[in-house]
C-alpha positions in Angstrom: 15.6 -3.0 21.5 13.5 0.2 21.6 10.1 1.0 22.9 6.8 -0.2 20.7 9.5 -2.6 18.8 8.3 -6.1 18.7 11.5 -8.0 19.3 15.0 -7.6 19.5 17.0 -4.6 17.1 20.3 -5.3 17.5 21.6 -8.6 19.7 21.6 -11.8 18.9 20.2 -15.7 18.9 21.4 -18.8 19.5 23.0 -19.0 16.1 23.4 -15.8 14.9 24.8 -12.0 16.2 24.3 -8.9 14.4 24.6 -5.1 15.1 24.1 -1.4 13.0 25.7 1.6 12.1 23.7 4.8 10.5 23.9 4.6 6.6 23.2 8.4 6.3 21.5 8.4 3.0 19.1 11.6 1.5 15.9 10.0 2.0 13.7 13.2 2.3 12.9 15.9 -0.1 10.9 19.1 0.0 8.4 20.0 -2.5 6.7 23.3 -3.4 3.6 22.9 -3.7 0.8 25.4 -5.5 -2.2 25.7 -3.5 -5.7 26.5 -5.3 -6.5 30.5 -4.6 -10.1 29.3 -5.0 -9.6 26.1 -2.1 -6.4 26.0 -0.4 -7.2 22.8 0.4 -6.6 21.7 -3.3 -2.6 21.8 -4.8 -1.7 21.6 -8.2 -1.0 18.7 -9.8 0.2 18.2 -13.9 -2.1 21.2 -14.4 -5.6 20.3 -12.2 -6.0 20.2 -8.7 -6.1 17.5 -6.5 -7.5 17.6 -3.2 -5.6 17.1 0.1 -5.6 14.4 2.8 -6.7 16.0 5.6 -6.6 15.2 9.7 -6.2 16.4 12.6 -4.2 16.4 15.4 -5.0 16.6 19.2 -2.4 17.6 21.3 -2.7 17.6 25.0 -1.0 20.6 26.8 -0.3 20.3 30.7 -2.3 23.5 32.4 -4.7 23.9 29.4 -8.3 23.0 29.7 -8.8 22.3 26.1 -6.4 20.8 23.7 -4.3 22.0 21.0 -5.9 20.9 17.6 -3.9 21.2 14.2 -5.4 20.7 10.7 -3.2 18.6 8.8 -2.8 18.7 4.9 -1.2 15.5 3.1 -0.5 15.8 -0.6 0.3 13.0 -2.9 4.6 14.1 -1.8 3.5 14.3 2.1 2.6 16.8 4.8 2.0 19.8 4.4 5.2 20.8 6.6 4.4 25.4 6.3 1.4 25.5 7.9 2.1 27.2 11.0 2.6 30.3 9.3 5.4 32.6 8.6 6.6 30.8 5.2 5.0 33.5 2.7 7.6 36.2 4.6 10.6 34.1 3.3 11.0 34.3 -0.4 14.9 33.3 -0.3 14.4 29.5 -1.5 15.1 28.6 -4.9 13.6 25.8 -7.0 15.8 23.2 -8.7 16.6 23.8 -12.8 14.5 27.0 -13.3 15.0 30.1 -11.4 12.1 31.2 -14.0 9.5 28.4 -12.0 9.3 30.2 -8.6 6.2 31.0 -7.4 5.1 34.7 -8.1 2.5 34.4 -4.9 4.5 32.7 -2.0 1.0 32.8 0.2 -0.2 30.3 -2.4 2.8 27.9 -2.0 3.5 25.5 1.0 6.4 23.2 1.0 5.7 19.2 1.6 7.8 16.7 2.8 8.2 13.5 1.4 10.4 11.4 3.3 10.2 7.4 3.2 9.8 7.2 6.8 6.0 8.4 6.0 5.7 5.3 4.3 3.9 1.9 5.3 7.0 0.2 5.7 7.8 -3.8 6.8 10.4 -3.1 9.6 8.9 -4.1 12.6 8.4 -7.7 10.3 11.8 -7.4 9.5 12.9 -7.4 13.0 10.8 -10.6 13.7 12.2 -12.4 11.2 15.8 -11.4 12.1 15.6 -12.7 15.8 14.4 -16.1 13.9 17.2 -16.5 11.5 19.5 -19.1 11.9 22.5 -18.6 9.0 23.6 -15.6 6.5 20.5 -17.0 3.7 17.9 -16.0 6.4 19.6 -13.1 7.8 19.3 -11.7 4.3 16.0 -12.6 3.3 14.8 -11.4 7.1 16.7 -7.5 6.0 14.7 -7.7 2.5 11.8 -6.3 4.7 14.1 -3.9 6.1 13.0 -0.6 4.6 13.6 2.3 7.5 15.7 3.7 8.4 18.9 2.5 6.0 21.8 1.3 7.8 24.1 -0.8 7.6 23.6 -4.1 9.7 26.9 -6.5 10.2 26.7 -10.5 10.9 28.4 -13.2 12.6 27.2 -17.0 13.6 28.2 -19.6 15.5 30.0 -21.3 12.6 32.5 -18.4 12.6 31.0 -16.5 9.2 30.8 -12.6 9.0 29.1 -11.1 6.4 27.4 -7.4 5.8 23.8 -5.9 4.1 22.9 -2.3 3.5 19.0 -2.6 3.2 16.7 0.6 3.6 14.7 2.7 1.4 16.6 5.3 -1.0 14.9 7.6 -3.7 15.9 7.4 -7.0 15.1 10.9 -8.1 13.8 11.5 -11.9 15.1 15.3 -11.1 17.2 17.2 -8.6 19.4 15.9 -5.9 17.4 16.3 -2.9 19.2 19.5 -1.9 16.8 22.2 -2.5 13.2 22.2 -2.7 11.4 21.4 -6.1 8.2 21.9 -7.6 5.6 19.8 -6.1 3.1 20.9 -9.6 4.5 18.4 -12.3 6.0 14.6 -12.1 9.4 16.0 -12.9 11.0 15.5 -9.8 9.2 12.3 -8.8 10.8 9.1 -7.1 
């Protein structure tokens, strides 16, 4: 098991074993995104602006009277991942398909991650309805729920059946392969 997780990861029941290995699939992607010169709490998006989630973040720091806070920006692709500064300096990235779509103001950009681990997800159900599963049917229909992180998760019961699932999350991309980051401004690159 692991800490916070509500039964058993990888063990087994009375009737049925099973165990994981890591998957390794592209589940995260950056995206630029073009923050409003006016509100940089706004990005772009299809041509308006839309306006960030925003929270904040209280860390704790051992010999400090007063915490740490840091303003957090969520857009509709994830966390705003630049704001600690020192982004603008680096102009060496290169957007997917059009060298002509790079930003001609990098202090108006901010790159934000989008990974499906941000997502509400079902794994923690997943795992309780694993540890109840008594043959391969339930097995399967316990790893449907199964959405991070991807692996690949083996199985064996007492009737001497063996049998393998690769459940998880995995974007399928309308643009780009994940490699590189890509604008944030238009649905082009959209899972």
């Amino acid at each position: 098991s692991f800490p916070g997780a509500p039964g058993v990861v990888i063990g087994h029941n009375d009737r049925i074993a099973w165990g994981y290995t890591n998957v390794g699939p592209d589940v995260q992607d950056l995206y630029i995104e073009r923050l409003n010169p006016e509100n940089p709490d706004q990005y772009e998006v299809n041509g308006g602006w839309g306006d960030a989630e925003i929270g904040y973040e209280t860390i704790e720091v051992h010999g400090r009277d007063e915490p740490i806070v840091l303003k957090v920006r969520n857009t509709r692709h994830g966390p705003i991942m630049t704001d600690s500064g020192g982004y603008a300096a680096n102009s060496s990235f290169g957007i997917a398909g059009d060298a002509e779509a790079s930003p001609e103001n990098l202090e108006l950009t901010a790159l934000a991650l989008r990974w499906t681990a941000l997502q509400p997800t079902r794994t923690f159900y997943a795992i309780l309805k694993l540890d109840q599963a008594q043959d391969f049917e339930s097995f399967r229909e316990a790893l449907s729920y199964f959405d991070v992180p991807s692996q690949n998760i083996i199985y064996a019961d007492v009737e001497g059946n063996i049998g393998y699932q690769t459940p998880g999350l995995i974007p399928i991309r309308a643009g780009g392969d994940g490699s590189i980051p890509v604008p944030g401004w238009t649905d082009d690159y959209e899972w």
